[in-house]
VOGU-3710 file (C-alpha; in Angstrom, 3 decimals, decimal comma):
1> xxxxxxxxxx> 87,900/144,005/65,412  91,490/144,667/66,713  93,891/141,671/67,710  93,230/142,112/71,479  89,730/141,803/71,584  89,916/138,871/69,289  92,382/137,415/71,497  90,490/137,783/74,848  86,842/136,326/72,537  88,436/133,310/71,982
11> xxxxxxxxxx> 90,209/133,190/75,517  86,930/133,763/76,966  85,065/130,998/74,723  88,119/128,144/75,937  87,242/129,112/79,458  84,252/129,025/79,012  84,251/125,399/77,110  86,610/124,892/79,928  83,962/125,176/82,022  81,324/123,558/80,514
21> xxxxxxxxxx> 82,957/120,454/79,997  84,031/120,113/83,656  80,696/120,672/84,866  79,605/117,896/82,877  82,340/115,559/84,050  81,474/116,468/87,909  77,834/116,537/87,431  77,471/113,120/85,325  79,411/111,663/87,783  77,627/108,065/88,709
31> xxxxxxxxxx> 78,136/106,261/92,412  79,339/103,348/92,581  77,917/102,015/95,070  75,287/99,489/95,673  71,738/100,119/97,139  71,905/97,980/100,339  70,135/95,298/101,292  69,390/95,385/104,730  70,385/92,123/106,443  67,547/90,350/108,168
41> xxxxxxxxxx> 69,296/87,331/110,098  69,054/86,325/113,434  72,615/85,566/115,445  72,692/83,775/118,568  74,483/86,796/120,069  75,306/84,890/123,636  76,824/82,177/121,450  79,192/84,668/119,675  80,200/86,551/122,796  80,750/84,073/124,799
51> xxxxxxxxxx> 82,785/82,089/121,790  85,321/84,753/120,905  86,033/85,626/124,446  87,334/81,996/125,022  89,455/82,016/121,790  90,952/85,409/123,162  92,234/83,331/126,256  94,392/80,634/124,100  97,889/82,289/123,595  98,653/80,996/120,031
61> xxxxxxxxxx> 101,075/83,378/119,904  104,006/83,602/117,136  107,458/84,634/117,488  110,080/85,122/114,937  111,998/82,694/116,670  109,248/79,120/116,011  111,277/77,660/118,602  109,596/80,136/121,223  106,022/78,866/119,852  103,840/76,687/122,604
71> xxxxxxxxxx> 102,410/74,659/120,440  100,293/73,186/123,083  98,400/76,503/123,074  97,756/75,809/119,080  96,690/72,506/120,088  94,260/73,534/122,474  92,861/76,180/120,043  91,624/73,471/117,144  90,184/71,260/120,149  87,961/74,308/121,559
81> xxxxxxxxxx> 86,895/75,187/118,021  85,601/71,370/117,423  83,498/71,898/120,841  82,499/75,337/119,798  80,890/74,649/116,391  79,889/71,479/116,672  77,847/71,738/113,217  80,330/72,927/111,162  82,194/70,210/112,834  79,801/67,578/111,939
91> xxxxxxxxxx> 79,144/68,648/107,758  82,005/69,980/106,514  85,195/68,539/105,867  88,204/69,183/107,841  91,937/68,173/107,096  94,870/69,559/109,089  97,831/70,906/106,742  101,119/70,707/108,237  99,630/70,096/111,940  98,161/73,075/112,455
101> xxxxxxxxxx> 96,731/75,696/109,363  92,785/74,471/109,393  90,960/73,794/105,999  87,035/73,285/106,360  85,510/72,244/102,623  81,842/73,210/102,472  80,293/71,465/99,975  78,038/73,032/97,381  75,179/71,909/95,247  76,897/72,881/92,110
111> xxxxxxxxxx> 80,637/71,388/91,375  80,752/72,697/87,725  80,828/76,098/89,630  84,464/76,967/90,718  84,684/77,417/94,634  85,303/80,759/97,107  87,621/81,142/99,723  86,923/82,769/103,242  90,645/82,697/105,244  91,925/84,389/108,144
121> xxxxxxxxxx> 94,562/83,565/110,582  94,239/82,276/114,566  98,226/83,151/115,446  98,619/87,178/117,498  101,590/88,835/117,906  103,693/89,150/121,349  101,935/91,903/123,752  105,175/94,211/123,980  106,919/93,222/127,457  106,292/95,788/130,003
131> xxxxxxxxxx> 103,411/97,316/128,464  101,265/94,498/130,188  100,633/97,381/132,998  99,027/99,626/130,677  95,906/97,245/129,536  92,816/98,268/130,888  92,334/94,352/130,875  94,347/91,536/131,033  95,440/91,111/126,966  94,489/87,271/127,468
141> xxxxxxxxxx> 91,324/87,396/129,179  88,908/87,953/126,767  86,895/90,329/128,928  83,728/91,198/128,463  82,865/94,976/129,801  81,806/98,162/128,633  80,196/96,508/125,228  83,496/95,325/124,182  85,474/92,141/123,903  88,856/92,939/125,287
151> xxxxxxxxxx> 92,043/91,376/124,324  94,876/90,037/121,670  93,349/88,783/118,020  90,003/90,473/118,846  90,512/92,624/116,361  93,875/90,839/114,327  92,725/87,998/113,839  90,844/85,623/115,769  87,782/87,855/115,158  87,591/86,730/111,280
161> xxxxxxxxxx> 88,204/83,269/112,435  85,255/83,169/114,494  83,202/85,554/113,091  83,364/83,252/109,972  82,977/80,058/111,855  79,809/81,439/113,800  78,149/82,370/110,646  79,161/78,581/109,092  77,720/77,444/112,556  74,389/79,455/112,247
171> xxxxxxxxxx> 73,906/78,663/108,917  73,986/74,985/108,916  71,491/74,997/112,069  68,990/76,722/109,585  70,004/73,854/107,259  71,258/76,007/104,821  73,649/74,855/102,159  75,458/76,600/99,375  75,873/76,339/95,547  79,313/76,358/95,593
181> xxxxxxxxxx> 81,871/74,838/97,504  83,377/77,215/100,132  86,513/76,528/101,901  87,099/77,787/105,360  90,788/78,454/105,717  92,419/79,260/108,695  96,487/80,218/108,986  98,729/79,584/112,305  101,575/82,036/111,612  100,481/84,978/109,209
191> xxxxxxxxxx> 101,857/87,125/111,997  105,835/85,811/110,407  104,866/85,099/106,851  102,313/82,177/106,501  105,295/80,002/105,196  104,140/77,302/107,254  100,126/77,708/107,407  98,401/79,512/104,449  101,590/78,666/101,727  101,347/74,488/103,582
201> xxxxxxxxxx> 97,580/74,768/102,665  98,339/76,528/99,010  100,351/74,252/97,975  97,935/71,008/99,054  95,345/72,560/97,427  97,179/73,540/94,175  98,198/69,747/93,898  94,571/68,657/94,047  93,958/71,274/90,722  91,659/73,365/93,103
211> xxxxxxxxxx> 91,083/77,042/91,487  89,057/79,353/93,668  86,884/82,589/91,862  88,240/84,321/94,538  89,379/84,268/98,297  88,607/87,196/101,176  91,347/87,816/103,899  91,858/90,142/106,289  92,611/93,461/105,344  91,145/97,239/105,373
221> xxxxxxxxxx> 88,409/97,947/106,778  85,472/100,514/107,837  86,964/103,672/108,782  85,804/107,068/110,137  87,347/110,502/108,652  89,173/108,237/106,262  88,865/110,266/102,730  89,072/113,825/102,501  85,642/115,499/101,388  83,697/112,491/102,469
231> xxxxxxxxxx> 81,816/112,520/105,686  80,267/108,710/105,054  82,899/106,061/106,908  84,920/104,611/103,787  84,631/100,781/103,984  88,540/99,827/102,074  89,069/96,275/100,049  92,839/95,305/99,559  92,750/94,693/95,759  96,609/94,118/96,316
241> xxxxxxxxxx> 99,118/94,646/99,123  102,337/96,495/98,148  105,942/94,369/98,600  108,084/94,088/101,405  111,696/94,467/100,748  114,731/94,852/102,541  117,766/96,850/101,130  121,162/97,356/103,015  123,836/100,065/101,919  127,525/98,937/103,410
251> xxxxxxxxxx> 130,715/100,689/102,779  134,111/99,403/103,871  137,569/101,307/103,782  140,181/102,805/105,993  139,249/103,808/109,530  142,080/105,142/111,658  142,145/107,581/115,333  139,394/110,368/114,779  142,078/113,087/115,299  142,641/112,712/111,631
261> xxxxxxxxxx> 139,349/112,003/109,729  139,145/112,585/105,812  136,481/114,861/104,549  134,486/111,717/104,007  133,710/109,226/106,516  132,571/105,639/106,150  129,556/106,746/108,478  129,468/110,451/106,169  128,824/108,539/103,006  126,260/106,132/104,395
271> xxxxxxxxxx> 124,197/109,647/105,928  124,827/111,047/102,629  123,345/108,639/100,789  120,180/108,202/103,193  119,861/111,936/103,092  119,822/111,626/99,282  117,340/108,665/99,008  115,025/111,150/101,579  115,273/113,908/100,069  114,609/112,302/95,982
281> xxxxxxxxxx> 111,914/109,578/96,877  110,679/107,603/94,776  108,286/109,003/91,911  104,575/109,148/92,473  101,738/108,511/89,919  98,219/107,910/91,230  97,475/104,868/89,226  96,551/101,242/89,739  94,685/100,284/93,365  94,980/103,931/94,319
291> xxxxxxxxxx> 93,837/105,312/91,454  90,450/103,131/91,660  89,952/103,912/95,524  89,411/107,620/93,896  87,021/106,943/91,257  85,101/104,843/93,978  85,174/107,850/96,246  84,562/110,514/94,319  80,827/110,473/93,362  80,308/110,578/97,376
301> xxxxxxxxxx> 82,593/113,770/97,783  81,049/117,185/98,515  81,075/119,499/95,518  84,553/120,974/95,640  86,498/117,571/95,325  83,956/115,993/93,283  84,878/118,363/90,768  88,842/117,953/90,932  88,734/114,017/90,762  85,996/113,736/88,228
311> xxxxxxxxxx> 88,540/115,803/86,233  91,308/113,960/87,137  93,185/114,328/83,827  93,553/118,337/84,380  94,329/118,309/88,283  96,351/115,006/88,770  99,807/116,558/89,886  97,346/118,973/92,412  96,072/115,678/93,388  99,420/113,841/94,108
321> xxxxxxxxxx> 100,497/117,007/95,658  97,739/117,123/98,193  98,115/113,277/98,527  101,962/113,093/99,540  101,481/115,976/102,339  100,320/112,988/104,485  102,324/109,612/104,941  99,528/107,728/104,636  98,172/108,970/101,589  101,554/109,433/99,801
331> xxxxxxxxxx> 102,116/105,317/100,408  99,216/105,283/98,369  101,002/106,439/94,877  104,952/105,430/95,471  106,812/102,987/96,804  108,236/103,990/100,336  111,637/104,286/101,936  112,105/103,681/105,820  116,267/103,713/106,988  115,444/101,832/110,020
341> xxxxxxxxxx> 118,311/100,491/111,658  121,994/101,958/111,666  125,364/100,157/112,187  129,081/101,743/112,926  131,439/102,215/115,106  132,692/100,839/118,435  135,199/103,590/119,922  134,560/107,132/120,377  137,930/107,702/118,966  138,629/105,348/116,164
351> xxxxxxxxxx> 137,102/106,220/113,056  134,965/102,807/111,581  135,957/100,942/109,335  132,381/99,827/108,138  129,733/101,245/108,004  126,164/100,331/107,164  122,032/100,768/106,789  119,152/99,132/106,786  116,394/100,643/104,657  112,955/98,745/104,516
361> xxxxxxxxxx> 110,700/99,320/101,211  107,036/98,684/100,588  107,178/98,365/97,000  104,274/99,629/94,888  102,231/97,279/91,990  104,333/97,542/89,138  107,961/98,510/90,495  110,444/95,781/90,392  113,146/94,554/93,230  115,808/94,983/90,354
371> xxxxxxxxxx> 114,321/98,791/89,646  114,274/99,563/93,205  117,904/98,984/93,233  119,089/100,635/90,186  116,697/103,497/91,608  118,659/103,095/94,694  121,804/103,350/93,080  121,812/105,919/90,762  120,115/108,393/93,800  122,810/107,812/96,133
381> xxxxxxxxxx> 125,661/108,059/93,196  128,616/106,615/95,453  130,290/103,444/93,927  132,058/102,598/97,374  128,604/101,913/98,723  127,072/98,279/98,168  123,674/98,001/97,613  121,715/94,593/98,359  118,334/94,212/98,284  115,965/91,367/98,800
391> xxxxxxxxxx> 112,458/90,497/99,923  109,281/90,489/97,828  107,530/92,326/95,099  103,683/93,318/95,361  100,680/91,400/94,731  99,040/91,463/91,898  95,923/93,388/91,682  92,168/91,954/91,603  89,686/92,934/89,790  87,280/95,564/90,436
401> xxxxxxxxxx> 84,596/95,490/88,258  84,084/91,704/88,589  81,429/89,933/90,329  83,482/88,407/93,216  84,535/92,351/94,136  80,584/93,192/93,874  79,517/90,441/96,315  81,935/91,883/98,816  80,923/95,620/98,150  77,179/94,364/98,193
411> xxxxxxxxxx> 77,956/92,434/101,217  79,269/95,456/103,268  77,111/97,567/102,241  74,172/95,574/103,603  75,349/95,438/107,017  77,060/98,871/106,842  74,185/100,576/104,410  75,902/104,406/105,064  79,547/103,820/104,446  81,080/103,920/100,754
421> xxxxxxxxxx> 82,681/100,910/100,055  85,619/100,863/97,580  89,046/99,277/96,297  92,554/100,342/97,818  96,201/99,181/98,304  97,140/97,558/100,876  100,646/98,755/102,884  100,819/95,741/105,017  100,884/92,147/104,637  98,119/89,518/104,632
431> xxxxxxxxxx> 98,051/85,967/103,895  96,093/86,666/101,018  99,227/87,046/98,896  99,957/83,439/99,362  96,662/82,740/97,404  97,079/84,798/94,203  98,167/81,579/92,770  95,083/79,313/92,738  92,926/82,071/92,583  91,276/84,465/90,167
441> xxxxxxxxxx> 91,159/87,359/92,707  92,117/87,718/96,263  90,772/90,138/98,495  91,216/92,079/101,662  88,512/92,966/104,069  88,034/92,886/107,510  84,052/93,912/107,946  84,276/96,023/111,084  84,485/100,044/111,564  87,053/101,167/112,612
451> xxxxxxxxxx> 88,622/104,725/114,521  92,264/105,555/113,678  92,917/104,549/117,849  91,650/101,686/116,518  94,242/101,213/114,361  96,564/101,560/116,631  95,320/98,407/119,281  95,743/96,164/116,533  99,163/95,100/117,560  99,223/97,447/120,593
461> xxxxxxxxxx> 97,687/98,095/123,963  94,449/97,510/124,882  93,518/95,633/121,689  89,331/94,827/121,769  86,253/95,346/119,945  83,000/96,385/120,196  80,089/93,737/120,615  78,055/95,437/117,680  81,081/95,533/115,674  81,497/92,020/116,078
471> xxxxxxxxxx> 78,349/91,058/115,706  78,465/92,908/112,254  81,644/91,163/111,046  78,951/87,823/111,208  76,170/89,621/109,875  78,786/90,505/106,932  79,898/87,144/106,092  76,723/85,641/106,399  75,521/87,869/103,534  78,976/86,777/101,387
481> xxxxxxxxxx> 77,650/83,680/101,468  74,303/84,123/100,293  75,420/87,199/98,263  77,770/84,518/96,219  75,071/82,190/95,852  73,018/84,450/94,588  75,683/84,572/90,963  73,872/82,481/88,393  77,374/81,621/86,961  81,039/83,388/87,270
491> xx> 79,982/85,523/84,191  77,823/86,944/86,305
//
């Protein structure tokens, strides 16, 4: 046997093993998902309607400038909600932190057991002024037409807020009653931070030693066409929201008349070194929250992609290829950089004599505000530029094979039974990260499906949801409820 045809033998047998062994991988590949549960409750649907159409029409709206709050608005919110749900009202426990952020305590049968946390937030943002025009409805009317509820916080917030207070409501009128406490938390100013509503009721809490198993916010959601090589909605849990951060580049030197400019400009350098930061970005590496959205996924791909991710370890940099051709996806696996605002200059003739940039970051699990700068730094390469940065680092990241994440896949998955429901990081922020302190996990889930023009209303025009979506979002945390109750102990 010559050399060659030994060679291309045992080239042929590593393919071939190659093969083989990546078959296996694709075709052992086990879902991950639940067998549903179909939910079988009743909902006073006229109730519900008629409920979050009236919050709709309270503008508890927050401003960046508190000052610009009408607090009277707030006011009149908590009072409608104590006529609205006059059970939950009457059994649970309500105390007021810092005026306004609204903490219900159900009690449970069972105090050894450590409690759960539903929260969501009653504040909306501003509708843009001028765009008023453009709503098929009146953004504070809370409209009812066309099977949909129209208006601001039907779909960010006031939807969890009442979704989770109508299935409290229902609930107790069947005389249920859980095994666990659950707290019913409620935020007035997650749209600016939470500094004042969900961190106030943190911090009473944490004095009192209370440590939840874990707490559900806001968050992802059911959406269509979401996942490429999956034709099933993907329902999306925040298992951590990236940072926020804020970094400014500034440059000062010698201006003098434009007739006479040096080769590099105060306003050159600062381009430069944006051009520099867009053009390097930060590294990738499909790990962590984004990583686990995959192996979620990829049982419920067709063939072709089941067999790349289920052989992940061969195709990852094809996979974080693919994945940062999109903006979307490519948040998923690096932190981000935005230049965003742009200041220099006064006279079309005088060269500046500062210059500087604005550059907002959403900081990936892991990555460090002190590692984004030197990152920063060493990209750009220009000592004459100052680099500040500040803001706040990610989340940390819950647990996925727990039982608290389980309830909440189990939980969707019973009202939604077709979509695949699975971890992912959040880009945005939720109150949830003020909880990660006084509790085991925190999650992020809003339990309604979603359209990417969907998307879009949530802090835009024409902002409303459909009646059977909202209906669901009950359903759903109806069944978190019993779902939870239905853990013999937080081993489980």
């Amino acid at each position: 046997m010559n050399k060659l045809k030994l060679f291309l033998i045992i080239i042929s047998s590593l393919l071939l093993i190659f093969i083989v062994a990546t078959m296996i991988n694709t075709l052992t590949l086990e879902s991950r998902q639940p067998s549903p549960k179909h939910f079988n409750g009743t909902i006073k649907e006229d109730h519900a309607i008629n409920t979050l159409s009236k919050a709709v029409q309270f503008k508890t709206i927050s401003y960046q400038d508190r000052s610009k709050m009408d607090m009277m608005e707030f006011d009149r919110f908590i009072s409608f909600l104590e006529k609205s749900f006059p059970m939950v009202h009457k059994e649970l426990e309500l105390e007021k932190v810092n005026g306004y952020a609204l903490v219900y305590k159900w009690n449970g049968t069972d105090s050894t057991k450590n409690p759960i946390g539903l929260t969501s937030h009653y504040d909306v943002v501003p509708v843009l002024e001028g765009t008023e025009e453009n709503w098929e409805q009146d953004p504070f009317s809370g409209a009812v037409a066309d099977g949909k509820i129209w208006g601001r916080g039907t779909l960010d917030d006031k939807v969890g807020v009442i979704g989770i207070l109508e299935a409290a409501e229902h609930m107790l009128t069947e005389g249920y009653q859980p095994s666990r406490d659950i707290y019913l938390m409620f935020g007035h100013d997650e749209e600016i931070g939470g500094d004042e509503g969900a961190s106030k009721i943190v911090s009473s809490l944490k004095e009192r030693g209370v440590k939840f198993d874990f707490v559900l916010d806001e968050g992802g959601a059911i959406v269509e066409n979401m996942v490429p090589g999956v034709e099933q909605p993907v329902g999306v849990v925040g298992v951590s929201e990236k940072g926020s951060a804020t970094a400014e580049l500034s440059i000062e030197g010698s201006g003098g008349h434009s007739s006479q400019p040096k080769d590099r400009t105060n306003i050159g350098r600062i381009a430069s070194a944006i051009a520099k930061l867009e053009e390097t970005q930060f590294p990738a590496d499909l790990k962590g929250p984004g990583e686990d959205l995959f192996e979620f996924v990829a049982p419920e791909m067709s063939f072709a992609m089941r067999y790349v991710f289920a052989n992940k370890f061969i195709f990852e940099p094809i996979i974080e290829k693919i994945l940062l051709q999109q903006p979307a996806s490519a948040a998923l696996i690096r932190t981000t950089i935005a230049p965003t605002i742009f200041h220099a200059g006064e006279q079309y003739n005088a060269l500046p004599e500062k210059a500087s940039a604005i550059i907002n970051l959403r900081l990936m699990p892991g990555d460090s505000l002190e590692e984004v700068k030197e990152f920063i730094e060493e990209t750009i390469d220009d000592d004459a530029i100052k680099v500040t940065i500040e803001g706040s680092e990610a989340s940390g990241v819950s647990n996925v094979d727990s039982w608290h994440f389980r309830s909440i896949q189990q939980s969707a998955k019973n009202v939604y039974d077709e979509a695949v429901i699975a971890p992912y990081l959040m880009f945005a922020g939720s109150d949830a990260k003020h909880y990660d302190s006084i509790a085991e996990n925190t999650y992020r889930f809003l339990p309604v499906q979603l359209t990417s023009e969907d998307l879009n209303r949530m802090h835009g025009t024409n902002e409303h949801i459909s009646i059977d979506n909202y209906l669901n979002a009950i359903s759903f945390y109806m069944e978190v409820i019993k779902e939870v109750d239905r853990k013999v102990d937080s081993k489980d």
